[in-house]
N, C-alpha and C positions, 0 to 999 in steps of 0.2 A: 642327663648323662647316665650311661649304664650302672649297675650297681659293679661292682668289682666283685667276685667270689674265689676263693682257693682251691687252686687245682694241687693235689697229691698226690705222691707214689710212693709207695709202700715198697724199697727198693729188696727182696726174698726172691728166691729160686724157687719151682716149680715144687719140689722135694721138699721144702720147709713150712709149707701149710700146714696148720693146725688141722685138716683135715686127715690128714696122712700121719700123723702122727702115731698110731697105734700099729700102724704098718712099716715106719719108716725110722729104723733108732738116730737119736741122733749122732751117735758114735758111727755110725756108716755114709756121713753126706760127703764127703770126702770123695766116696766112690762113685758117687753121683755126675754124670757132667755139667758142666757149668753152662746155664742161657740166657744167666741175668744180664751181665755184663753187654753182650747182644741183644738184647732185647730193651734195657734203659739206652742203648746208643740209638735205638729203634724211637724210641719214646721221643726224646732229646731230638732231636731231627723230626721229629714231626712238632714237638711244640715250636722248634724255630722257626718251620714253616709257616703256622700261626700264627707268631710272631707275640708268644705266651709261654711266663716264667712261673715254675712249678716250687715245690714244695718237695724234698725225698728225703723221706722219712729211712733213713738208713741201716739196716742189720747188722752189727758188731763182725757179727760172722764174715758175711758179708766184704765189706770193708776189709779188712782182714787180708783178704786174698786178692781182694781189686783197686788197691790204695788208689793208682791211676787212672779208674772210673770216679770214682769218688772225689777224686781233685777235679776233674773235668766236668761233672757235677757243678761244682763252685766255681769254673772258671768261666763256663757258661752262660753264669750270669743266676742260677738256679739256687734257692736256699738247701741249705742240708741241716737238716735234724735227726735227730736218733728215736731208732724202734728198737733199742735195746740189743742186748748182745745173741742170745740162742734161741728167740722167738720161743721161751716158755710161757705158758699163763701163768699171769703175776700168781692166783690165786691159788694157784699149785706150789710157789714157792714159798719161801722163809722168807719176811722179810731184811738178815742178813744177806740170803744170797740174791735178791732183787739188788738191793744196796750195791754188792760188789759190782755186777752185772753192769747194773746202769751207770754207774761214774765209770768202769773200765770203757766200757765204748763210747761215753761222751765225751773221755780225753784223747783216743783214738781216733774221735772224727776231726776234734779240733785239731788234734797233730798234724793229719793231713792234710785242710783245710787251711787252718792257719788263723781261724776269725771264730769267735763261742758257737758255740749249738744252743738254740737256746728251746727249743722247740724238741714234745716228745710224745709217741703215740705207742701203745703198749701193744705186743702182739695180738690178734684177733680183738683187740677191744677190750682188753680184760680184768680194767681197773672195773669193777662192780662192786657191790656194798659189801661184801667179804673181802675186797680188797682195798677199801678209802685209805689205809694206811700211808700204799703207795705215793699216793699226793703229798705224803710229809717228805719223804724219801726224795722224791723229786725237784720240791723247793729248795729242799737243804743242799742240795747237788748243783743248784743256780741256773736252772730250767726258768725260763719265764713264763713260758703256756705249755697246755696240755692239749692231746685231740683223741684221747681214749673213751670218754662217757659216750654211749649210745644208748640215746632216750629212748628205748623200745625195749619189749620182750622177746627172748630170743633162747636158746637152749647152751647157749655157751657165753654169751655177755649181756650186757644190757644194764641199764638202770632205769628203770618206763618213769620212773615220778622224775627224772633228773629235768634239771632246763635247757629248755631246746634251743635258746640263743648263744653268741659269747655271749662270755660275761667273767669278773671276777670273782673267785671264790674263794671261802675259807677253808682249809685245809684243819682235820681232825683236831691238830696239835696248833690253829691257828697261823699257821703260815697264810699268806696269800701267793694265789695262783689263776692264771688264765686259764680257761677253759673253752676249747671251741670245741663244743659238742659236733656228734654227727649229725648228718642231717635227714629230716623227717618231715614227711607234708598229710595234711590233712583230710581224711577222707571220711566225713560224716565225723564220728566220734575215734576213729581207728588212726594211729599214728602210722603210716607207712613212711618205712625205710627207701630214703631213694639218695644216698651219699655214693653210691658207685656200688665197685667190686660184682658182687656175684649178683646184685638186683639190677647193676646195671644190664649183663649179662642176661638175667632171667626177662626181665618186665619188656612189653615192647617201648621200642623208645618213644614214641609220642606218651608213653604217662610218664615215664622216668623226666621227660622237657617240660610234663604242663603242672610234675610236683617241685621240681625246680623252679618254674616261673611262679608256683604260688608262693613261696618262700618270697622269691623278689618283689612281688606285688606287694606285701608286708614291709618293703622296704630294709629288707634282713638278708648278709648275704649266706650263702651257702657252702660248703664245705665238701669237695667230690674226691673219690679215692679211687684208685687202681693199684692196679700189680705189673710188674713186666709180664714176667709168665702170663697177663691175659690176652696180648695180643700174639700169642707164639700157640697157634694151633697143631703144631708140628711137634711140640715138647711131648717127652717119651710117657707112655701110661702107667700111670703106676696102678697095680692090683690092690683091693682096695673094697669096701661094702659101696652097693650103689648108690645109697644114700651122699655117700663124701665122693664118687665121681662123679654123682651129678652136680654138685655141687661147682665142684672144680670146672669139671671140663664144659658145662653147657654152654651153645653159643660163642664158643673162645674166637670161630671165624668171623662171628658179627663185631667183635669188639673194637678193634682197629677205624672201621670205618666208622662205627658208631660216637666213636672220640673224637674224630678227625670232624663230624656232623657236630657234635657238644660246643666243641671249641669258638665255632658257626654262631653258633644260638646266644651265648651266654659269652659275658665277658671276663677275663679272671687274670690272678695274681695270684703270688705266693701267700703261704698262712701268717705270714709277719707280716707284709704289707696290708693283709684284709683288717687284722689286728690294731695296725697302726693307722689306719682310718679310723678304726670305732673309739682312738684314744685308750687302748687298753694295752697297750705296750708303750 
């Protein structure tokens, strides 16, 4: 039997990247037009097509303005978890104003949902070793697992010594907490990143399938991410250093198809169900 692996959406607008940030206040998204909403109905219709139940990792903000995506979300049959409220990095903030942040949109989702959130993934990844606090913060708020560590080096997150499986962990202050790392396959001695988003984008797909299938060969499953905004090549440009649009925009027309080919290859379920296999929920 196939292994089971977690498909995820990182449900944010095109304008709320951590990419665009220095370019984009957040006091101004307001003015911005809205493509999530279009673009997760885009999503959602293609996973049914499949006939494959995801993981959306939810933006307070978000939510907020789209309550009747975010039911339809869970009515669908799809888990919803929280990516927190204003997609700041944790390690930029207080830990008071993470605190606030995170129980304000984890009771937000459950309002509109009507069943716990128990699942939580930090904007761009950004629980890292100046931020392990977070993981207190989290449990005490009655999170069951996390999917922020990403075992690699990287210039804005990462934890490279972290562990590349789930697994349970101990938390600073001793709490326990799940942990489903991103995911990473091996090449020689070098960890490459192949969990989605912008490497799915970058890498050609046959290594982005044959670092996935090494994962599975391990008998370990894998954990993949996306964005609305990467299937929406049409979403407006924002001005910006080329470094962060290439970033964003590379490849955004391959992506679609390229998910729609993922779904083909590989079997998958939501982060709770992958969870609930391994016995750690």
């Amino acid at each position: 039997m196939a292994i089971q692996n977690a498909l995820t959406v990182d449900v944010e607008d095109y304008f709320q990247v951590s990419a665009f940030a220095k370019n984009i206040d957040q006091n101004d998204w307001d003015t911005h037009p809205l493509r999530v909403e279009k673009n997760t109905h885009r999503l959602m219709d293609m996973f049914d097509e499949a006939q494959v139940k995801a993981t959306f990792f939810v933006l307070g903000w978000v939510a907020d303005r789209n309550r009747s995506l975010i039911k339809e979300i869970s009515q669908r049959g799809h888990e919803v978890a929280c990516h927190g409220y204003s997609h700041q990095l944790i390690y930029n903030q207080t830990p008071e104003v993470f605190r606030e942040e995170t129980i304000r949109s984890k009771a937000l989702l459950e309002d509109i949902v009507q069943v716990p959130v128990i699942g939580y993934r930090a904007a761009s990844y950004s629980i890292t070793h100046n931020s392990l606090w977070a993981l207190d913060i989290l449990a005490e708020a009655g999170f069951v697992y996390d999917s922020s560590i990403f075992p690699i080096r990287h210039d804005r997150y990462g934890i490279p010594d972290a562990k590349e499986i789930p697994h349970l962990l101990k938390t600073p202050q001793g709490h326990s907490l799940v942990e489903f790392p991103l995911s990473t396959a091996k090449i020689f001695k070098y960890k490459l990143p192949v969990a989605g988003g912008g490497y799915f984008r970058l890498y050609p797909y046959a290594l982005t399938k044959a670092g996935l299938r090494q994962i599975n060969s391990r008998n370990q499953p894998f954990i993949f991410y996306l964005h609305p905004w990467e299937i929406d090549p049409e979403q407006p440009r924002i001005e910006a250093g080329w470094f962060s649009r290439f970033r964003h925009y590379n490849n955004l027309e391959k992506c679609e198809s390229r998910l729609q080919q993922l779904m083909k290859d590989f079997h998958f379920g939501t982060a709770w169900q992958v969870l609930d296999a391994l016995d750690l929920v």
